[in-house]
N, C-alpha and C positions, 0 to 999 in steps of 0.2 A: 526585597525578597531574601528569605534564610540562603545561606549556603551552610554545607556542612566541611569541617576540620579541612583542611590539603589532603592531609593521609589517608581521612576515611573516605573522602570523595573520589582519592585513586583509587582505594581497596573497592568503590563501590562500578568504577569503570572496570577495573578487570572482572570483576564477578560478572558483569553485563554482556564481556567480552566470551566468556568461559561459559555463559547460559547459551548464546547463540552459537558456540563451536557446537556444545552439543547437542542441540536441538535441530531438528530437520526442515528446519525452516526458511531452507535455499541457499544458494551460494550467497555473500557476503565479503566484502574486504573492509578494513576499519583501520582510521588513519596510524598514526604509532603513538600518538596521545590518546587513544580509543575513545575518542569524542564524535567521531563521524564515520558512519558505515554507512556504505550504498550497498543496499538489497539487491536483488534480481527476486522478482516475485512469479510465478509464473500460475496463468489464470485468465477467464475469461477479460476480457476489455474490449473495448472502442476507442476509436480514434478518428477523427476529421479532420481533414485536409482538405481546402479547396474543395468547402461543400459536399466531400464526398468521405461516410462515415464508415467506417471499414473496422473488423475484427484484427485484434494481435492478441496475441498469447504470452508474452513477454514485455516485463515493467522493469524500472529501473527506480527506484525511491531510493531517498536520503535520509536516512536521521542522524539530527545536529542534537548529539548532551551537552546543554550550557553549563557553565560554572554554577548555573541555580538547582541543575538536575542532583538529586532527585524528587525534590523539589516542582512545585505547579508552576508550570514558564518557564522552565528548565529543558522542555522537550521541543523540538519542534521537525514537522515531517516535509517533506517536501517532493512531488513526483516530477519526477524528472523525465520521463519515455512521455512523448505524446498520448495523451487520455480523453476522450470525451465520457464523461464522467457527472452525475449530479453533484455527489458530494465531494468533488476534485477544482479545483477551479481551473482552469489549462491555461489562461496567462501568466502564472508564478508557479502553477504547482503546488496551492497548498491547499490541503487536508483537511475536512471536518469529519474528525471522528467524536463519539464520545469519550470515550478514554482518554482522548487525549487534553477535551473540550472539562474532564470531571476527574484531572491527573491525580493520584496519591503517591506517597512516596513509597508505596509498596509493589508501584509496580514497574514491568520489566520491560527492555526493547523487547523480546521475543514479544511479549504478551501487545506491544504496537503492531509487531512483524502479521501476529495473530488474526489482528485487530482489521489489518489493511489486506489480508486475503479474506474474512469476510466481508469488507466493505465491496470489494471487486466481484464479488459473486452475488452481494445483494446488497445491489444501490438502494439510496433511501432517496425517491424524489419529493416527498413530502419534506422536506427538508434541504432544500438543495442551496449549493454554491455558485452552482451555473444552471441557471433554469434555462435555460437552451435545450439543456443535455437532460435535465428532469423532465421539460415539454417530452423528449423522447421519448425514454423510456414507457412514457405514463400511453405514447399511442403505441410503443413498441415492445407489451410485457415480456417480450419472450428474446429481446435483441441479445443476450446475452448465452441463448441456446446455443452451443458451439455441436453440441453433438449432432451428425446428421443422420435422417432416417437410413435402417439398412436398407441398402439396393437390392429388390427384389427382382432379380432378373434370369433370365434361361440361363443355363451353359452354354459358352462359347464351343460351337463343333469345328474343330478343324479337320479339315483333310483334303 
């Protein structure tokens, strides 16, 4: 695999660092050789534990920039919060996205960051990592509806 020069591969980690400062695309920390940031994504999900599949609103991913980034092989994602997930696999945590799966060197963590809150909002189970969690979805189109109807109820009278 190519890498590119020491200097321009820094200059191209801090620019990476400097796109997610100012993009709104969640809190983040990133190590001091700016190789690895853990996201906090926040957004519809599932999670299973002990058979029992339950909503969280709150993710935790990793992306590792190898010395091959930016560069295809150079990226790699990794979810770290419990996921039940088609395109997630939940014993390592790792990611089938296509951006990542079709990487150019033009493109950016943010545009992963991007990448991984649509994937969270619309799983792809025709395509899945864990068909466990695609069988679901596919009898459960809507498991991902967080929103609840409004309560249409009288006024409470006191007195």
């Amino acid at each position: 695999m190519p890498w590119l020069p020491e200097a321009i591969w820094k200059r191209r980690l801090e620019s990476e660092l400097v796109l997610m400062s100012e993009s709104n695309s969640g809190s983040f920390s990133c190590s001091a050789d700016k190789t690895v940031y853990e996201i906090v994504l926040n957004g519809p999900g599932l999670s299973k534990e002990g058979g029992t599949v339950s909503k969280r609103g709150t993710h935790l991913v990793r992306v590792l920039l190898k010395r091959e980034f930016p560069y295809a092989g150079g990226i790699e994602v990794t979810w770290l919060s419990p996921i039940f997930h088609p395109n997630i696999r939940s014993e390592d945590g790792k990611v089938c996205i296509k951006l990542i799966n079709q990487w150019a060197e033009g493109q950016t963590v943010k545009q992963v960051v991007d990448a991984l809150k649509q994937l969270l909002e619309n799983p792809n189970p025709a395509s899945p990592l864990n068909h466990e969690a695609a069988d679901y979805f596919e009898a459960n189109p809507n498991a991902l509806n967080f929103a609840e109807p409004p309560a249409f109820r009288k006024p409470r009278i006191v007195g």
